[in-house]
N, C-alpha and C positions, 0 to 999 in steps of 0.2 A: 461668538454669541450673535443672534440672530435677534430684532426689534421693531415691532411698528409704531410709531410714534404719531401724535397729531399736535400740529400747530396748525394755528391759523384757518381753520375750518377745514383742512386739507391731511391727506397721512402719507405718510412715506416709511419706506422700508427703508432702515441701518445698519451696517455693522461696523466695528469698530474702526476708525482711520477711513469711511467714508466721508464723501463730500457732497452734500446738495444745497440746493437752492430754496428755500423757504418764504415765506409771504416775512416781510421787512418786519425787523424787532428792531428796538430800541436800546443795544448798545453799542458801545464803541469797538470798534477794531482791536482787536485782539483779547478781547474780555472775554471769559467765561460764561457761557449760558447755560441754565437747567433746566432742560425741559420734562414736565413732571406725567403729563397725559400718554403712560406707556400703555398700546391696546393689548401687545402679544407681544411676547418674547421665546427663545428656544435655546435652550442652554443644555450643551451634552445632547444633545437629541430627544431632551423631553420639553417638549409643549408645553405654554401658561396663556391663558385667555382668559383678559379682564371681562368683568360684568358691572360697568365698562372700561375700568381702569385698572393696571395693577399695581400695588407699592412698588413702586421701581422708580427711577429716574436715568432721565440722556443726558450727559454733561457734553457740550458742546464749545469750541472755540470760534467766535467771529471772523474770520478770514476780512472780507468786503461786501459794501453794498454795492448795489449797480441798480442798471434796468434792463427791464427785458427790451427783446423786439417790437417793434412796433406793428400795432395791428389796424388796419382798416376796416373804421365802419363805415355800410351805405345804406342806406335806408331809402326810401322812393315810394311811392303810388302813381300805378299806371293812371294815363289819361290823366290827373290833376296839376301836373304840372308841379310837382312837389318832386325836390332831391333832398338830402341832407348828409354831408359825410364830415365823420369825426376820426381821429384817431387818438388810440391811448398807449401808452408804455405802463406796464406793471413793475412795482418796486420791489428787489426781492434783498435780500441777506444771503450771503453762501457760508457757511459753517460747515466745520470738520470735527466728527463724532469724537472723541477722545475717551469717553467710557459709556456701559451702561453696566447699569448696577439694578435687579429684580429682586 
């Protein structure tokens, strides 16, 4: 079974015993998570496409949190003699799909 799911303002494509990386949730290591915002699934070879959501659910397991790579900001205007550089690390969750259910 085939699913696109959205957390975090972002969507990713799953199947079952996949692993990705997710914008950081709020549980512990090795807890259960359900994520409920399924857009599209595909079971046996037929298609379902929410408008915008379907009843279905991801049930997912917490692997780790981490950070990403670090990114470099620079900012500048010529001629005024202005620089500004920042950098950020984005915090993500990695979870492993364990079911979906449409």
């Amino acid at each position: 079974m085939y699913a696109i799911i959205e957390t975090g303002g972002k969507q990713y494509p799953v199947q079952e015993g996949s692993v990705i990386d997710v914008e950081k949730l709020t549980a512990e290591v090795g807890a259960n998570v359900v994520l409920d915002k399924v857009l599209f699934a595909e079971k046996e070879g037929e298609p379902q496409a929410g408008t915008p959501y379907l009843q279905g659910r991801v049930t997912c397991e917490v692997l780790d949190h981490g950070r990403g790579p670090k990114i470099d900001v620079f900012k500048h205007k010529k001629r005024k003699d202005y620089r500004k550089r920042i950098g950020h690390r984005q915090d993500y969750t990695r979870v492993k799909v364990s079911a979906i259910e449409v």
